[in-house]
N, C-alpha and C positions, 0 to 999 in steps of 0.2 A: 475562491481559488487562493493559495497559498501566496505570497510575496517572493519575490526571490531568493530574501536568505532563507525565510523558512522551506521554502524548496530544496534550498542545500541543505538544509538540516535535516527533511524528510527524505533525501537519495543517500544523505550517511547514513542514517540510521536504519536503511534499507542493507546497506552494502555491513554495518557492523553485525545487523539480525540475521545476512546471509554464512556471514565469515563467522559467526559463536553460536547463532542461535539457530529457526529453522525458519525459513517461508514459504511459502507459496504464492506460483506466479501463472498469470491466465487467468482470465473471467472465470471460467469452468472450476478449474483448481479454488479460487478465492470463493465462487458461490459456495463450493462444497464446505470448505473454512468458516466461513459465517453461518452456513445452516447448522454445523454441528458444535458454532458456539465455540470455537477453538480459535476464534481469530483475536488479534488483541487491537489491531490498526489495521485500515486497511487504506491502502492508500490505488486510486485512478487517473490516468491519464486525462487532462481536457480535449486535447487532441486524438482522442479515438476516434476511429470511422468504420463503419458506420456509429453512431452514439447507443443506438439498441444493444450494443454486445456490452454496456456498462450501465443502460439508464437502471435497469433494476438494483443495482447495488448498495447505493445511497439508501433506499427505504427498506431494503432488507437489514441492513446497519443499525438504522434506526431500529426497527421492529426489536434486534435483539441485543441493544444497546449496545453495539462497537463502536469504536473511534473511527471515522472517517474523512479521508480529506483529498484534495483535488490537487495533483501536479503538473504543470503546462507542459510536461516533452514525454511520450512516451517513449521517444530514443532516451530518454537520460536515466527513465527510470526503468526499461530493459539493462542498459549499461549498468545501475548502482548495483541491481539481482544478478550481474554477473552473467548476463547473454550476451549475448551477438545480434540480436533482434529486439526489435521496441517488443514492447509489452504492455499491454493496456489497464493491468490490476497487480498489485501484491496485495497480500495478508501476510502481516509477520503474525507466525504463530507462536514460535518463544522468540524470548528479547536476545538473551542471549546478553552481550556486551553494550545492546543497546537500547536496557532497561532505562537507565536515567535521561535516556536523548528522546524516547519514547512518551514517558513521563510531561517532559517538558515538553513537547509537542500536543499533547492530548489535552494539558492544560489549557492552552491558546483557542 
């Protein structure tokens, strides 16, 4: 699971991938993202409930080498995509303004 600033650093670069680049948000929407190889990060809430509507996504990641990583609030990371409702998955799929926060992140 992420530390806390790198959680702020993965809910900006959520919010700068929404505001310049493109995402997608929902299990559903991100599995579709990751099977067609279009995702670049994909980032899951720890706090989803039930865990079955995210356990597949981690080895799907794997399977086709995206960046994957775990944030403790899905209220914060519905709020960075710009909802009004938690959210349990994004895939940024272009970066958009949040190529180099991206970058730095996927490194870690």
């Amino acid at each position: 699971m992420a530390e806390k600033n790198v959680a702020e650093k993965i809910y900006e670069a959520v919010e700068a991938a929404r505001k310049s680049g493109k995402i997608k948000k929902g299990s559903n929407e991100v599995t579709k993202a990751i099977e067609r190889g279009v995702a670049k990060l994909v980032i899951v809430a720890k706090n989803t409930e039930p865990k079955e509507v995210v356990m597949h996504l981690p080895a799907l990641c794997k399977e086709k080498e995206i960046a994957f990583v775990e944030v403790p609030s899905k209220e914060e990371l519905g709020a960075a995509a710009g909802l009004h409702v938690a959210t349990s998955a994004i895939a940024i799929v272009e970066e958009g303004e949040a190529k180099g926060l991206i970058k730095e992140l996927v490194k870690k």
